[in-house]
Backbone as a ProteinNet text record, in pm:
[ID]
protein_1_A
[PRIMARY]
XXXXXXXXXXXXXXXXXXXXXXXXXXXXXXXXXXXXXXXXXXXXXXXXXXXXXXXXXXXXXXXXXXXXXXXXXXXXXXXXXXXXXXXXXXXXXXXXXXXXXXXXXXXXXXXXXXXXXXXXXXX
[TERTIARY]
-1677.4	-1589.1	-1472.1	-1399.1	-1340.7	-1240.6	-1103	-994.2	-922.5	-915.1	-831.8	-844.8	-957.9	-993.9	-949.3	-899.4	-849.8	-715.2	-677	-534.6	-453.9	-340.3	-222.9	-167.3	-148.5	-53.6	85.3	158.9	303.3	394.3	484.3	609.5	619.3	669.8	737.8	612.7	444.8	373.8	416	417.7	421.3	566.5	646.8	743.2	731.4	620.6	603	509.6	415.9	313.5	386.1	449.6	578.6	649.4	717	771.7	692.7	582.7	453.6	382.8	380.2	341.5	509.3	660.2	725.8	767	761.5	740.5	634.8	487.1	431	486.4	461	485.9	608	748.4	890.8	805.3	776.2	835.6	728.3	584.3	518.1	502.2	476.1	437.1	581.7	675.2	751	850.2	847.2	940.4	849.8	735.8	655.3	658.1	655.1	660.6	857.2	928.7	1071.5	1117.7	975.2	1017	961.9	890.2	817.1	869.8	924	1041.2	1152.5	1212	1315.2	1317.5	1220.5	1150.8	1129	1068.5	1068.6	1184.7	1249.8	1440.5	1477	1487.8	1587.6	1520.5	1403.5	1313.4	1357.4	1352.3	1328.5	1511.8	1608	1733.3	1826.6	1815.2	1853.9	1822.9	1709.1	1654.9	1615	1656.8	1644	1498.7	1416.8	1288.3	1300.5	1392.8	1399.3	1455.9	1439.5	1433.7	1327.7	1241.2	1122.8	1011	1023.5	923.2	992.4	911.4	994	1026.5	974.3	997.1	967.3	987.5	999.1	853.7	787.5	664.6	556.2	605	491	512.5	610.9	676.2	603.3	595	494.6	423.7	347.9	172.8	136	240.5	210.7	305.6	367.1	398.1	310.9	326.1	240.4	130	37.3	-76.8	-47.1	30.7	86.2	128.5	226.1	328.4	180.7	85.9	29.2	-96.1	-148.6	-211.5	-131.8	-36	69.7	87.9	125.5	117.7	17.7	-64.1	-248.3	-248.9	-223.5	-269.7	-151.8	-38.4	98.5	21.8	-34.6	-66.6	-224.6	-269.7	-402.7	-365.4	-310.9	-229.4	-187.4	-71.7	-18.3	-129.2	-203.6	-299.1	-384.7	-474.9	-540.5	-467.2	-337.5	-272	-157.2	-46.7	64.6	81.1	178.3	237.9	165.2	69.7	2.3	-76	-147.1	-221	-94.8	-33.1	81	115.7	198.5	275.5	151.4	-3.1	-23.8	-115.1	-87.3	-109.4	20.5	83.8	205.3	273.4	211.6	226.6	126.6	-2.1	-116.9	-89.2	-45.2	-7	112.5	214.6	297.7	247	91.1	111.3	42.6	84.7	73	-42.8	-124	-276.1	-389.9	-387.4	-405.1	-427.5	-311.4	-302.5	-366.4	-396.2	-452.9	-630.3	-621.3	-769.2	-818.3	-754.3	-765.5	-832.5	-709	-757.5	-891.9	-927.3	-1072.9	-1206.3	-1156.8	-1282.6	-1235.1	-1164.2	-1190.8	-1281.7	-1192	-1295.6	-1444.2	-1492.9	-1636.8	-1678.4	-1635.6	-1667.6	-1721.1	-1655.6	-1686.6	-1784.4	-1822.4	-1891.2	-2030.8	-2000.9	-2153.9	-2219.5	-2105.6	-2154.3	-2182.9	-2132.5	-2222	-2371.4	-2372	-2537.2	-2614.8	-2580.8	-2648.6	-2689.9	-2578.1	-2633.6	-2715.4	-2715.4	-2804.4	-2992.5	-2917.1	-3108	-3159.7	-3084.1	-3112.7	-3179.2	-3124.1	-3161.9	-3248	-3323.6	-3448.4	-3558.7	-3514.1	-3633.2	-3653.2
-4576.1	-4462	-4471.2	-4390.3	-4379.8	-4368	-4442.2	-4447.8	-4335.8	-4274.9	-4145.8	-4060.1	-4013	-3870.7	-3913.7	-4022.8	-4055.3	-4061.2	-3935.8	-3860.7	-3994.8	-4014.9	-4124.5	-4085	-4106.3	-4047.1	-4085.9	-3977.6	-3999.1	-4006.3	-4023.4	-4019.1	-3862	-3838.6	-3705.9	-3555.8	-3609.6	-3553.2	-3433.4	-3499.2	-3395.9	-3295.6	-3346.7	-3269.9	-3110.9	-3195.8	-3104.1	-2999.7	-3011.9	-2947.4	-2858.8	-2924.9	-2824.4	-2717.2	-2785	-2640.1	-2558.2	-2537.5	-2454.1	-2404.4	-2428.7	-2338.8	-2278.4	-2358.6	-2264.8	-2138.5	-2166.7	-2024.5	-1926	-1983	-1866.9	-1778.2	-1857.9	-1787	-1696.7	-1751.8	-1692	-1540.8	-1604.8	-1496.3	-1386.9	-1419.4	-1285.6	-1262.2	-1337.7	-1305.9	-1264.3	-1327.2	-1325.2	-1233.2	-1173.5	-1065.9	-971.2	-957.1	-807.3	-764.9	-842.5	-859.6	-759.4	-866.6	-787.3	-689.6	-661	-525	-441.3	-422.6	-360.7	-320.7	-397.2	-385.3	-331.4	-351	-301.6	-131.3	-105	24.1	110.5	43.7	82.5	144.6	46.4	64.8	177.2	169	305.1	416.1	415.3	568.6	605.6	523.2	598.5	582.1	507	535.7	661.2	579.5	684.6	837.8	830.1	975.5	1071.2	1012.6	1118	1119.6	1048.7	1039.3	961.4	925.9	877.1	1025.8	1136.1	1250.8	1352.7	1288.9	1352.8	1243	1133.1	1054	1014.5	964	967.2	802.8	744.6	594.2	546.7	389.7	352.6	301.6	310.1	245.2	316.3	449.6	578.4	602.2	599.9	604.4	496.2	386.6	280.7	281	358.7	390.6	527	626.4	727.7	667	597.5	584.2	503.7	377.9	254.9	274.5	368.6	339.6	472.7	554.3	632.4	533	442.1	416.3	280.9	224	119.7	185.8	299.8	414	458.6	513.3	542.6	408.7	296.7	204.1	115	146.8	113.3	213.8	362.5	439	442.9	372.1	357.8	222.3	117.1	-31.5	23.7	106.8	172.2	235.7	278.9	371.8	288.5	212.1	111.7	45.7	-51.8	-131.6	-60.9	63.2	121.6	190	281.9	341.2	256.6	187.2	160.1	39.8	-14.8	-139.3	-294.4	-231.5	-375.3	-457	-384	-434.7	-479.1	-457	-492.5	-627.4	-584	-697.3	-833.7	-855.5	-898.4	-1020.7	-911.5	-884.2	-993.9	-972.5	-1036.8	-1173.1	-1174.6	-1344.9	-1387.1	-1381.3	-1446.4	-1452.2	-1387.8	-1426.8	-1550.2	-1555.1	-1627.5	-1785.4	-1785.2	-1927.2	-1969.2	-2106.5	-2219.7	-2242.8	-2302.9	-2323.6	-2185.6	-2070.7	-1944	-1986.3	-2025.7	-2038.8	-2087.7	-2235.7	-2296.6	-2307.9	-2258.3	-2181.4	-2105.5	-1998.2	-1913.2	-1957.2	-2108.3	-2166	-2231.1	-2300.8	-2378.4	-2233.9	-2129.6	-2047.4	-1997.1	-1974.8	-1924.8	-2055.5	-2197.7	-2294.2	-2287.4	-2255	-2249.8	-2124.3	-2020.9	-1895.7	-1941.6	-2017.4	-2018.8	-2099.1	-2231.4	-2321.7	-2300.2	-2160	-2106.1	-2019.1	-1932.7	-1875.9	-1933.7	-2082.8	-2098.9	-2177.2	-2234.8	-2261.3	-2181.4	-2011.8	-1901.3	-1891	-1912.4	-1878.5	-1913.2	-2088.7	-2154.8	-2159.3	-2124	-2073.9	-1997.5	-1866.7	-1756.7	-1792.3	-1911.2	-1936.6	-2028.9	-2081.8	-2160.7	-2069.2	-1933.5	-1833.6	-1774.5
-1540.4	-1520.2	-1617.7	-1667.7	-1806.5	-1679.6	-1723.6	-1689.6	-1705.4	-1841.8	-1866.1	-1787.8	-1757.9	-1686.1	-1551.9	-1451.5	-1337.8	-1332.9	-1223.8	-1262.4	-1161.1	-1202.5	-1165.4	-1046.1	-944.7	-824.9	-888.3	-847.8	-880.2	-794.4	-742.1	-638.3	-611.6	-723.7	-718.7	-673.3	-687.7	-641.1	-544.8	-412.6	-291.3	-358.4	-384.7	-427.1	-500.6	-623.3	-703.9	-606.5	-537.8	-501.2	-368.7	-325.4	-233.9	-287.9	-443.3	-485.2	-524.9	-572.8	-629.6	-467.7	-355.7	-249.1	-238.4	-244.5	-226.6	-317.8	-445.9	-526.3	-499.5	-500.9	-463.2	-324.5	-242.6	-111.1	-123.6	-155.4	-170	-312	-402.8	-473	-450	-397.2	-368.3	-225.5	-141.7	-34	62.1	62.3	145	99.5	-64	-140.1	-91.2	-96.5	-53.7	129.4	184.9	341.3	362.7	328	281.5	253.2	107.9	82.3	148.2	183.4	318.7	394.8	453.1	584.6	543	452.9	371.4	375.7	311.7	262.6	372.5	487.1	610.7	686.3	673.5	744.6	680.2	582.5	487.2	525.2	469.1	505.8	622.3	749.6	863.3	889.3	872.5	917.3	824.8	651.8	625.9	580.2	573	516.5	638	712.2	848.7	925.6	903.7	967.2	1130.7	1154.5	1290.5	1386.6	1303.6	1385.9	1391.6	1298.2	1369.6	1389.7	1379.6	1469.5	1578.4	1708.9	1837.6	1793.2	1745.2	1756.4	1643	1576.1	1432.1	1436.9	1568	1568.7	1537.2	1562.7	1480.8	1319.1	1315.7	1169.9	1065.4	1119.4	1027.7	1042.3	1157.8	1193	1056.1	1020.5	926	783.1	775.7	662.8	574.1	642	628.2	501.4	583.8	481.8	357.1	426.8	315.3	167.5	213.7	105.4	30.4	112.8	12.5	-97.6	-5.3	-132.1	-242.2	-206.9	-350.8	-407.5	-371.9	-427.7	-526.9	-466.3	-562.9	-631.4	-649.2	-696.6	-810.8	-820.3	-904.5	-979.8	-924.1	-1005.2	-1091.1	-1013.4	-1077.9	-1213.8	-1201.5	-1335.2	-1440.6	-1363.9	-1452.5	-1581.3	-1478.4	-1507.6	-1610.9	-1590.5	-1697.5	-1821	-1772.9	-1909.6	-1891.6	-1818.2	-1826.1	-1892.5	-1872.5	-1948.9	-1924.2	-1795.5	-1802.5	-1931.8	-1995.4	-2096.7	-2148	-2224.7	-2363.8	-2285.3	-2139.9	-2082	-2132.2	-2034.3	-2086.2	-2197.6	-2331.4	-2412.4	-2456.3	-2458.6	-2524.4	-2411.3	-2294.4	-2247.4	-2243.2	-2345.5	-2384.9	-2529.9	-2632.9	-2716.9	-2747.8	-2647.6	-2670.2	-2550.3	-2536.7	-2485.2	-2522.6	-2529.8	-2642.2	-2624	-2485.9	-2481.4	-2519.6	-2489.3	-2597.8	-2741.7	-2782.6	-2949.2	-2985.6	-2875.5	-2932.5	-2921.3	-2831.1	-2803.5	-2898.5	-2958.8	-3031.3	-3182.9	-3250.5	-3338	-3347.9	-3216.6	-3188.7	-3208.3	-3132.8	-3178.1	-3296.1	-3362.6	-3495.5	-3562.6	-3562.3	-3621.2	-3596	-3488.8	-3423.7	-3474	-3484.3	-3516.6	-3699.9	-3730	-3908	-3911.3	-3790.9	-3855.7	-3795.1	-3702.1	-3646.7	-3740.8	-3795.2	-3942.6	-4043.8	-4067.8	-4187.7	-4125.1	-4025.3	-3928	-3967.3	-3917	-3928.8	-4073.8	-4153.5	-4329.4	-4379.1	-4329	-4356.7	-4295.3	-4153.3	-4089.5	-4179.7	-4220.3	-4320.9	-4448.4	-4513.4	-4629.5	-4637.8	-4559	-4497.5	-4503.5	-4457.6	-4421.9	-4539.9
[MASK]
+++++++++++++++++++++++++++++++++++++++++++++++++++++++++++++++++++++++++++++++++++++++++++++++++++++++++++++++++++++++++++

């Protein structure tokens, strides 16, 4: 068994692997849950919808799936004509394992073409 490929336990391990469930969770799951609720509150306090639903509990029974269709149908958009491609488009260009990916198949790309030239010139 090759030593290299056998990853080292570190101290700081659990640490690290704690903050990486706490970013994900904080910055998507628990920012979208928030905003949700957020979004919820205002609509129905300030825009006047707590006068025509009898309760905030009908109000998220008709908004609810209202607001996550507009929502797919806003990332749907995005994603095919909007800024998703470019966005990214341009944080795959700027990372470093990319680049360097990029260089290995161009190398492979040339040295399969000259393989090919050569099958060619056999025949």
């Amino acid at each position: 068994m090759n030593d290299d490929n056998v990853k080292k336990k570190n101290a700081l391990d659990p640490a690290r692997e704690f903050m990486t469930y706490f970013r994900r969770g904080y910055s998507f799951w628990l920012v979208l849950i928030l905003g949700f609720g957020n979004f919820i509150g205002i609509w129905y306090e300030l825009l006047g919808f707590d006068q025509i639903f009898l309760n905030l509990i009908d109000f998220i029974l008709v908004a609810g799936p209202v607001v996550v269709i507009l929502a797919a149908l806003i990332g749907y958009v995005d994603i095919k004509r909007g800024l998703y491609s470019k966005e990214t488009e341009i944080l795959t260009l700027n990372n470093p394992v990319v680049a360097r990916m990029d260089v290995r198949i161009e190398e492979n790309s040339r040295k399969l073409d000259r393989i090919l030239a050569s099958i060619d010139k056999e025949e």
